[in-house]
N, C-alpha and C positions, 0 to 999 in steps of 0.2 A: 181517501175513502176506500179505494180498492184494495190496500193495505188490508185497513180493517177487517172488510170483509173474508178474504181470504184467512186472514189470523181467526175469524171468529170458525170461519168452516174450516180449518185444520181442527180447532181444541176441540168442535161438535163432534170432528167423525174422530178422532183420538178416543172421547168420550163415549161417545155410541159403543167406540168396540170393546171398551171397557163395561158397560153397562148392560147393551142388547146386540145382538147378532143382525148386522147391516141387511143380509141377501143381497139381493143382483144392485139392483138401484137406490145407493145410498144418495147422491146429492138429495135425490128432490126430496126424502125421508129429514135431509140435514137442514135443505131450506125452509122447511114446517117447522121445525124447532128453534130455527134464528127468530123466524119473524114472530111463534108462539112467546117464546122469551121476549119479544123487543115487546109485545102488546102487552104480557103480562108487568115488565119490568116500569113503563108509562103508567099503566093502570093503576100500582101501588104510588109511582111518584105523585099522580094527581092526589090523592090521598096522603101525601107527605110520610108515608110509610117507606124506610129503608128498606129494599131487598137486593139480595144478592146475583146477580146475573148464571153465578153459578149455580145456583138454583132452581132458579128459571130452568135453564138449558138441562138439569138432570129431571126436572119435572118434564121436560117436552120429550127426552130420550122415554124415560119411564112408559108415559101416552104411548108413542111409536110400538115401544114393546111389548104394549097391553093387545095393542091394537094387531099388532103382528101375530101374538099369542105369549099368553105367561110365560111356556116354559124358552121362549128368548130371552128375559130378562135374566141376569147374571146375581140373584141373590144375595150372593155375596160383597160384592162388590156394592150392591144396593144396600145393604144393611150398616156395612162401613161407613158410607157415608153419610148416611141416616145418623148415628152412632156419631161419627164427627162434628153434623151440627147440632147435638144438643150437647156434646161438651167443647166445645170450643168456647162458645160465651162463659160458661163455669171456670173454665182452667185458665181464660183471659183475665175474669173477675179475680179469682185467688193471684195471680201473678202482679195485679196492677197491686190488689191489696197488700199483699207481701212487700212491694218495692214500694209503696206509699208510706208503711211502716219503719221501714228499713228507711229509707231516705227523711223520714222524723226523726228516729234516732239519731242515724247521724247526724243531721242538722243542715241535710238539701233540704228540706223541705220546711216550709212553717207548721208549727203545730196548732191545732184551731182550738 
């Protein structure tokens, strides 16, 4: 368990300084965003909704920053990611599609 936990506050504060600028006292900035994500990441599971934990934690970064003030968030780097999750499922889709194609041709696959 303490593993974990320190794995999870390494990637937050990695992410944080990629995202929004820490100042003096980043843990307890980092411990609002663990537990923000662990409540938010339960809340969807009771709802049988998949989400991603990484998304959580860049929504709880985001909050901190808002809350810090705007000009801490790193824009860019927010946009990127923004930008990554809506094409990652698209360029998933065309890759599974293309090798499910591909693999009928050949003849890995059954054709329906």
């Amino acid at each position: 368990c303490r593993c974990f936990v320190e794995n999870e506050l390494l990637k937050s504060l990695a992410l944080f300084n990629s995202i929004a600028k820490l100042g003096i006292e980043p843990l307890p900035r980092i411990i609002v965003v663990i537990l923000a994500e662990g409540v938010t990441v339960h809340f969807y599971a009771v709802l049988g909704v998949p989400v991603s934990t990484s998304q959580a934690v860049v929504g709880g970064v985001l909050g901190i920053g808002i809350v810090k003030g705007v000009r801490t968030v790193n824009k860019r780097v927010l946009r990127n990611i923004l930008l990554a999750w809506l094409t990652t499922p698209v360029i998933a889709f065309v890759a599974t599609y293309g090798t499910c194609l591909l693999g009928q041709s050949l003849g890995w696959l059954p054709v329906r």
